[in-house]
N, C-alpha and C positions, 0 to 999 in steps of 0.2 A: 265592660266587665266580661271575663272568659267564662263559660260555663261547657261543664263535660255531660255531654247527654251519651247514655250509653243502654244501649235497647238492640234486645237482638233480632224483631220485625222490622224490616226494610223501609216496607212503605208507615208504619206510625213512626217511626227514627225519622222518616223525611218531613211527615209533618208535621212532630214535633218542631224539628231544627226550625222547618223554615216560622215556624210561628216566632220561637223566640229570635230569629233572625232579623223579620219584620219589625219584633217591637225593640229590636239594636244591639243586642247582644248578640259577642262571637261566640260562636258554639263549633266546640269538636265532637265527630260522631263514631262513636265506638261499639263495637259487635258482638265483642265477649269480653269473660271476666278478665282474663291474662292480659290482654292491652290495655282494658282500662288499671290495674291495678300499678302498668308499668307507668302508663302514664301520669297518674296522681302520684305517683313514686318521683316523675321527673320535669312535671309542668305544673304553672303553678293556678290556681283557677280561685274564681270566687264559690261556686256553688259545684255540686256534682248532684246527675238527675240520676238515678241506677236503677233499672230494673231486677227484678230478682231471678227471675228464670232464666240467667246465663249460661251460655256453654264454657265449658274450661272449669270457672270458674263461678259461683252463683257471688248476685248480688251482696246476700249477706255475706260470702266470707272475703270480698273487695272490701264493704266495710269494714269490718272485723280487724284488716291488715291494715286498712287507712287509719283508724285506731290505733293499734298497734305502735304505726310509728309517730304518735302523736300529735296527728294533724286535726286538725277542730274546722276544718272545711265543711260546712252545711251541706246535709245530703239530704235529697228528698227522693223515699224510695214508690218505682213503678210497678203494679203489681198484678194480675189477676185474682190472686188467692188476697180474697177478704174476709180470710177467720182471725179473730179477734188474737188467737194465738200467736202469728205470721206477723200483725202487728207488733205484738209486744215483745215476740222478737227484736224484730230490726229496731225497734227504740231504745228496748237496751242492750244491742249494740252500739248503739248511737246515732240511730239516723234523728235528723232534726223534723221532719213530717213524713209523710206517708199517704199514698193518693190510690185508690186500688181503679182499675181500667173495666169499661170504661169510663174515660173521664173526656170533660170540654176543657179544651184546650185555655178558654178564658178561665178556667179555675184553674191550671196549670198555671198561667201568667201570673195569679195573682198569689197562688201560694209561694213562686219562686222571687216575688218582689217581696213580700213578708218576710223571707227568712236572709234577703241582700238587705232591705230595713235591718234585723236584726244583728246581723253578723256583720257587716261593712258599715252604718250608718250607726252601731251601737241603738237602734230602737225608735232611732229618731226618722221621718217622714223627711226630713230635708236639711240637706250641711249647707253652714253659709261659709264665705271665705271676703272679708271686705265686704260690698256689697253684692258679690256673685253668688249668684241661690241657686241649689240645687233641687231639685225634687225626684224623690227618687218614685212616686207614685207615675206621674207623668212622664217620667227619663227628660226630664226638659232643664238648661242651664237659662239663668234670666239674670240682669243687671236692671236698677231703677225701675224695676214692672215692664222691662222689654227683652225680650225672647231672645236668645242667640243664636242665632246660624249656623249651626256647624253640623260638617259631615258627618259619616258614621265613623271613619279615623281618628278625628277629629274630639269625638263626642268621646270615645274611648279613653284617648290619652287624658281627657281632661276629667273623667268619670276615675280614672286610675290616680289623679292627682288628689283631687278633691275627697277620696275616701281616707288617704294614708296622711290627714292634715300633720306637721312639719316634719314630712320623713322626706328626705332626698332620695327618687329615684332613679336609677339611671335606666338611661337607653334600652339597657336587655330587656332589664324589669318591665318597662314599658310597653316594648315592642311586644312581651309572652299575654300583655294582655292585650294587646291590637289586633293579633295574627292568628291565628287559627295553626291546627298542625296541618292543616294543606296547603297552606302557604309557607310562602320564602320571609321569613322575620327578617326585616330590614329595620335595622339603626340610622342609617344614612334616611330612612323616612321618618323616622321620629325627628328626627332636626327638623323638618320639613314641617311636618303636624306642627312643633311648638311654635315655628315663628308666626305659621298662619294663628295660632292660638293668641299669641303674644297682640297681634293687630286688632284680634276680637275681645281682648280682654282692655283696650281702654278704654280707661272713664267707669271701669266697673271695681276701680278700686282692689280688686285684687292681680297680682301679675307674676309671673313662672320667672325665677332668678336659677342661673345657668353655676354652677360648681366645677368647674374644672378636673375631669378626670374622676367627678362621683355622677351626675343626672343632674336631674332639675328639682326644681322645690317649688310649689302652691303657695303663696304666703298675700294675705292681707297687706296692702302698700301700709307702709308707717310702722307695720306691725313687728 
């Protein structure tokens, strides 16, 4: 899962990223409002972290425009100003939480897995598919009570399948949630990712069938 962290302190943006990094989520790290606005305008993300004291552009009115064009992306706003007012601003705009600085980064973890539970998983703690279970508390993929293996590539493309159950995606779609904007988005590695997926998925009852000319599909064998 992509997530857009955008904070305009250098060094908390770095240790945010790399926390959510650690626990395996891609993360893009953005500086001001006008980039991220452009961005959530043209990449597609599961969650968006924003702080409010941006240059260009503040927090609140990235919101405001991400509203606007009717995106329902989970935002969790970064703050120093904790007046009750500030808050209930950014709520109704529509931020989905609200975390005022400082803050421990394990309460950061745990509020941006609450609101992937909510908005990707529909509320639920863990998607099955066949017998492949997900957990979204853990970030961990298991078959018959045994753990799966897989990279962070890996864990991505199949974290992206298992949220969207029977939607075909293709390669692009894919590859926007694998890569980061500092990397080179390659398709030709999604092929790559699903077949190694494909070898880790048997015997787990669920398996990735290939569409010619649309992506792939998550589907329950039999199903």
């Amino acid at each position: 899962m992509r997530i857009l962290l955008v904070e305009d302190h250098p060094q908390l943006a770095a240790s945010v990223a790399q926390a959510l990094k650690s626990a395996g989520w891609t993360v893009d790290v953005l500086h001001d409002g006008v980039a991220a606005d452009l961005a959530l305008a043209s990449e597609e993300y599961a969650l968006a972290i924003l702080d409010i004291g941006l240059p260009r552009l503040d927090g609140f009115q990235v919101l405001a425009r991400l509203r606007e064009r009717g995106k329902t992306l989970p935002v969790l706003m970064l703050t120093a100003r904790g007046e009750v007012k500030d808050r209930v601003h950014g709520l109704n705009l529509g931020a989905d939480d609200y975390l005022a600085k400082p803050f421990e980064l394990s309460e950061l973890e745990a509020r941006v897995k609450a609101l992937l539970r909510r908005s990707v998983l529909g509320g639920e703690q863990q998607q099955r598919c066949g017998q492949l279970l997900y957990d979204l508390g853990t970030r961990r993929f298991s078959a018959g009570g045994e753990s799966l293996s897989l990279t962070s590539r890996e864990q991505a493309v199949l974290e992206a399948m298992i949220a969207r159950p029977g939607r075909v995606m293709s390669k692009e779609q894919l590859a926007a949630q694998v890569f980061g904007l500092d990397e080179e988005a390659s398709t030709d590695s999604i092929e790559i990712y699903v077949h190694r997926l494909r070898k880790k998925l048997e015997g787990s009852g669920a398996r990735i069938v290939t569409f010619r000319g649309l992506g792939y599909l998550l589907e329950a064998v039999g199903g």
